[in-house]
N, C-alpha and C positions, 0 to 999 in steps of 0.2 A: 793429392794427385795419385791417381791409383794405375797399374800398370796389371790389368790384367792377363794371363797365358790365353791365348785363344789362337786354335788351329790353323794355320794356313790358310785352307781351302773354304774355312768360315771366312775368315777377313778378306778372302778374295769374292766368293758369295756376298759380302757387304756392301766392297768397294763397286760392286756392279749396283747394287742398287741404292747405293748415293748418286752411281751417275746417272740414272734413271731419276732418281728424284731432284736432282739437280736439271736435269731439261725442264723436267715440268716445273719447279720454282722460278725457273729462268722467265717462261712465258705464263703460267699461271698462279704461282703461289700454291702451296698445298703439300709440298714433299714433304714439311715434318711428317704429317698424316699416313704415311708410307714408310720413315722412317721409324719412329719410335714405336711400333709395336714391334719392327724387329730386334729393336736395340733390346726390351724387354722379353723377347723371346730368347736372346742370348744370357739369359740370367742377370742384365742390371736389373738395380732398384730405381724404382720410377724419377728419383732424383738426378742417380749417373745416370739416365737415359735422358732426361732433357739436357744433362749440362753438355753431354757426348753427342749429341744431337746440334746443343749449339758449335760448338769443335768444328764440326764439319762444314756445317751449314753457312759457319762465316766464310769459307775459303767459296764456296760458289755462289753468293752472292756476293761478294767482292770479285770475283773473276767477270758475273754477268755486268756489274757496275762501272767497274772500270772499261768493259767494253763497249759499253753506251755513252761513257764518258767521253771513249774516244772516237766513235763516230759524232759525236754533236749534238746528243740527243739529251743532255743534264747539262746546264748551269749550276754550277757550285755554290757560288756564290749567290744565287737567288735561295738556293735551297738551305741558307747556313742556319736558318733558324728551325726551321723544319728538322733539321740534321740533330741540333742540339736539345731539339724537343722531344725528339724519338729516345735519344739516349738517355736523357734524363726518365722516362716513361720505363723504358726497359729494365734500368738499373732497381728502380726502384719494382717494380715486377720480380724479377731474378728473389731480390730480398724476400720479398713477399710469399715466393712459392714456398722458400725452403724453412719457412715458420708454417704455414698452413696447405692444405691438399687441392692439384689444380682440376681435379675433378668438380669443385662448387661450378664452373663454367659450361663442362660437358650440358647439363640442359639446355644452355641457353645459345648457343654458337650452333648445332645444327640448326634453327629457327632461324637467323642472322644469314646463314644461307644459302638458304634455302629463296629467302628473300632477295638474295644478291641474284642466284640463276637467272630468277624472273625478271628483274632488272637489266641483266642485261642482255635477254631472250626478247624484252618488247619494248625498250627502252631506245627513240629515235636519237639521243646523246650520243651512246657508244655507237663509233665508228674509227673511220680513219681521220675527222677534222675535227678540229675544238668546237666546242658547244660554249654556252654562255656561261662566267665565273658567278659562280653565286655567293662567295665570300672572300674574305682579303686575305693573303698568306700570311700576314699576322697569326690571324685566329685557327684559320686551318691547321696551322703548327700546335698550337695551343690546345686544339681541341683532337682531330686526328691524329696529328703528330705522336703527340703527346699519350693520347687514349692507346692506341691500335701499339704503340710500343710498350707500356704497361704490359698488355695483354701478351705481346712475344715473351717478356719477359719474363711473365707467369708463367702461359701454355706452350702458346707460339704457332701449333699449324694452322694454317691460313691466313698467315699473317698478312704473307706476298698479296693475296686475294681481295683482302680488306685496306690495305694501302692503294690497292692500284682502285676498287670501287670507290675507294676517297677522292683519287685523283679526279675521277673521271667525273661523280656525281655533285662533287665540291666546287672544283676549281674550272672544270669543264675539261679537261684535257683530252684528247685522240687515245686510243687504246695502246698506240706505241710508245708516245709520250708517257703516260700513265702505267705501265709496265716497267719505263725503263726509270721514274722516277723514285717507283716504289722498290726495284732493286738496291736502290742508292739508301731507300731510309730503313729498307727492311734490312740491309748489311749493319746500319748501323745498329740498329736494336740487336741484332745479333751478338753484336760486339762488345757494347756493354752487358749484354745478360751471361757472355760468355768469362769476362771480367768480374764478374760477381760471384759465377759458380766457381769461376778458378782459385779469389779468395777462397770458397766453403769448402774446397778441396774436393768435388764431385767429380771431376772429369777422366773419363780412361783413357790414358791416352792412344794405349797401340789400335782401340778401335780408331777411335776418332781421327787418327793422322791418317791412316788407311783409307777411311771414309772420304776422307779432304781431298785425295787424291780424285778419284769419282767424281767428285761433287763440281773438280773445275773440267772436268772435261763435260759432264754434263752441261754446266752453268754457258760454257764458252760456245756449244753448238745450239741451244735453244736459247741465248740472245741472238744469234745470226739468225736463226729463225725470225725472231720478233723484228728486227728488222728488216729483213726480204720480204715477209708476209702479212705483217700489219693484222689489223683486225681481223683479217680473212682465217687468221689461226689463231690469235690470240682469244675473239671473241667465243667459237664455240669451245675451246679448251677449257675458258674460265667457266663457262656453266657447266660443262661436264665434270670440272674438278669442286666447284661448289656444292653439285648434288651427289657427288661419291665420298665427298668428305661427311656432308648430312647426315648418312644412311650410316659411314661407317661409325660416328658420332651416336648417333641413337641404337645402334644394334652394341 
């Protein structure tokens, strides 16, 4: 557990932009992508940057999840497997980075979507109404669940982005629904991968409890977003944040 000195008026410059990255997780997924190159501009090593990264990032999407929970928009108990699949996925990720470098991904994730913008730029699915289930929540758990929390636990940004195009191209869900379910599995992967670095003793904390701060007021005003504006905002956010994550991924 590390306890870095870091100036005031940096940790206040931070906590503004967890809550900025926190709106946008809230309705598109993608704030680590904004988050960790500054975590790394403040001198962590790319390790405390992901796990300081996770620190935060679990308190706003646990802020945005509980708040979808408590408008009506998550069944718990539908998603219990899905929930246990993500964790298991992530935990097992987390391991995995801090034996090997999570740069082997950088090629292959701007391409992923790159493909997602498009998708959901022409894609008559994504809306405000469910479309048709193309597979059983069994395997959805199994297979995304499972995959896409892996990957948080390795990399992690865009996780939000690729949970919620699961929901939508998998199970068929509405962009609200699909948004506010992927807060629910993306917290979880969060959780476990932040469990993991806190065993490996990666995490700083006087960023990252600073950060947290941000992160729920962020998280708390762009789920009330996603719920007033439905696909009308969540739709072009996600392709705008799918193609700025690309660009920043390839440059």
């Amino acid at each position: 557990m590390l306890h870095l000195a870091t100036p005031p008026e940096l940790l206040a410059l931070l906590t503004l932009i967890a809550a900025l990255a926190g709106f946008i997780d809230a309705i598109a997924g993608g704030g680590g992508l904004l988050v960790l190159p500054v975590l790394m501009w403040t001198g962590l090593t790319p390790l405390q940057a992901l796990a300081t990264n996770k620190l935060q990032a679990v308190f706003g999407s646990l802020t945005a999840s509980l708040n979808f929970i408590h408008k009506g928009q998550i069944d718990l108990r539908v998603m219990a497997l899905c929930v246990a699949s993500s964790f298991l996925g992530a935990a097992i990720g987390s391991l995995g980075v801090q034996q090997l470098h999570p740069g082997l991904l950088q090629h292959l994730i701007p391409l992923l979507l790159i493909g997602f913008a498009l998708y959901f730029l022409i894609s008559p699915r994504v809306g405000d109404a469910d479309a048709h289930q193309r597979i059983g929540l069994p395997l959805f758990a199994l297979s995304a669940g499972f995959g896409i929390g892996f990957y948080d636990g390795f990399f992690g940004p865009g996780t939000g982005t690729f949970f919620a195009m699961a929901f939508v191209a998998l199970l068929g869900y509405n962009l609200r629904r699909a948004t506010a379910h992927a807060k629910l599995l993306n917290f979880t992967s969060n959780l476990a991968a932040l469990v993991f670095f806190l065993i490996g003793g990666k995490l700083v904390w006087t960023i990252g409890l600073c950060m947290a701060a941000g992160q729920v007021a962020g998280a708390w005003l762009g789920s009330h977003m996603v719920l007033r504006h439905g696909a009308r905002l969540v739709r072009p956010l996600l392709v705008t944040v799918s193609v700025a994550m690309s660009v920043k991924l390839l440059l």
